[in-house]
C-alpha positions, 0 to 999 in steps of 0.5 A: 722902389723908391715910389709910393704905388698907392699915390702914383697918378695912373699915367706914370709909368713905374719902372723899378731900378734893377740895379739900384737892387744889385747894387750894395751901395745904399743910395740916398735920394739926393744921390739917386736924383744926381744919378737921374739928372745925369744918366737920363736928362742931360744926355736929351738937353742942349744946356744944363743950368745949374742955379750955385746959391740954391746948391750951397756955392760954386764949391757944391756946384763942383762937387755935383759935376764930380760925381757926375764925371766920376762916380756915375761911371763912362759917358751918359750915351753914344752921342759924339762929343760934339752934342753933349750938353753945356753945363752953365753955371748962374751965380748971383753978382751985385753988379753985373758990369764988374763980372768977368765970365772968363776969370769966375770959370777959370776960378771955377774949373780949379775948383772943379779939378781939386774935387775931381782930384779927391774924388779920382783919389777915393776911387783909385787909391793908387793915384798920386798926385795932380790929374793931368790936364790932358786927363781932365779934358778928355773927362769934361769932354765925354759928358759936357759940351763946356761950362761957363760960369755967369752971372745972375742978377740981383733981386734988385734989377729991373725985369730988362736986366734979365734979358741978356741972361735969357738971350744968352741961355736962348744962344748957347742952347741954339748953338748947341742944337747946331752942334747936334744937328751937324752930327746927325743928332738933333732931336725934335719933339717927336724923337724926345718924346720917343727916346726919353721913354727908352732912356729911362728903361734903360736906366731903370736896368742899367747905369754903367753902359751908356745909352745907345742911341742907335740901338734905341731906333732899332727895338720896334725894327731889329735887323734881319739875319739876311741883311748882308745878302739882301744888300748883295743882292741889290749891288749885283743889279747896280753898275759899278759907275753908279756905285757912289751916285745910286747905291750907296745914297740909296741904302743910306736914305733906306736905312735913314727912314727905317731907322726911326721908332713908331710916331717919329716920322712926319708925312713927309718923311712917310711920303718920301720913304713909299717913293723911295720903296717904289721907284726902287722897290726896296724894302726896309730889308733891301730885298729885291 
């Protein structure tokens, strides 16, 4: 609704927001784009930068992640907490050598805290007082994998000194790709490409639930009503010592490979999954 048809190029895809209709709510595109940035990019980012002097300071910095944590309703997806986003914060710093990280982010989450109390408040006209810290953990940690303020360096410095900021940003989106990758979650080109269509039909119908992954996978291969049988009947023909060995890591690869939407797969995978079919003879629906 909120773009013009007549000067759309011819491949963008037009997806009207349901909900943006059903809702009384009229949203400003500034708040819309919020929205956006927090339902459809960040659940599919490593690290979020969010640049404070371009947004008006710290103090708008923390209004932004208040309405992200708050307003915006639950957790963007399903992924575990361990793979959501870290959200760095770049301020500018005369001098780089007098910055200290850790005091500017402690300064920073006060800030942060105050507007979640205010917004918390405005939400829920029953709360009195202080949100537990408990409270504001558990918040931060169903959308943000950290935040951490630092520092940008003057216009003044020479192009070396901003390497170690371009390390630093390069490290902690390393780190966190770690972090997803030991949650089964990490993403390549491929899954991005596939899974940014389906979060944005998501999104186009839906902001309260979060996006599901898992069932994103499953659109093109849906699971058959006879699943529960078919895996019955392929335990009935294995021996119970080969139980953990065999059959379990067996449905497990199957259900790994058939999980995939069309253009993930590598040749690789493809090669891996037609050998697994036929020494097993086993279809993406277990039937023997």
């Amino acid at each position: 609704p909120f773009v013009d048809s007549k000067r759309c190029p011819n491949d963008i895809v037009r997806r009207p927001m349901l909900w943006c209709r059903k809702s009384s709510q009229q949203l400003n595109a500034a708040e819309l784009g919020q929205i956006f940035y927090a339902k459809v990019l960040a659940p599919l980012s490593t690290v979020i930068c969010f640049f404070a002097d371009d947004l008006g300071g710290l103090a708008a910095v923390a209004q932004i992640l208040a309405l992200w944590l708050l307003k915006v309703a639950n957790s963007p997806s399903d992924l575990p907490p361990t793979a959501n986003p870290r959200v760095l914060i770049l301020i500018h710093w005369d001098s780089i050598t007098t910055f200290n990280e850790q005091s500017a982010t402690r300064q920073f989450m006060l800030e942060l805290g105050r507007e979640l109390e205010g917004a918390n408040r405005s939400l829920r006209s029953k709360v009195i007082g202080k949100m537990k810290k408990s409270e504001l953990d558990k918040l931060l940690a169903s959308q943000f994998g950290g935040i951490r303020v630092i520092a940008l360096p003057n216009s003044k410095c020479t192009s070396r000194s901003w390497r170690p900021l371009k390390s630093r940003i390069e490290t902690d989106s390393y780190e966190m790709q770690n972090r997803r990758i030991d949650a089964r979650v990490a993403f390549s080109t491929k899954h991005f490409k596939v899974l940014f269509n389906a979060v944005c039909e998501h999104f186009s119908s839906d902001i309260v639930d979060p996006f599901s992954f898992i069932r994103a996978t499953r659109i093109q291969y849906p699971i058959p009503v006879e699943f529960g049988s078919h895996i019955t009947e392929f335990l009935k023909k294995v021996d119970d010592t080969q139980l953990f060995t065999f059959a379990v890591p067996i449905i497990a690869s199957a259900l790994v490979f058939d999980s995939y939407p069309p253009g993930m797969h590598s040749k690789f995978e493809l090669v891996s999954l037609t050998a697994v079919s036929n020494t097993v003879r086993i279809s993406p629906y277990f039937s023997v």
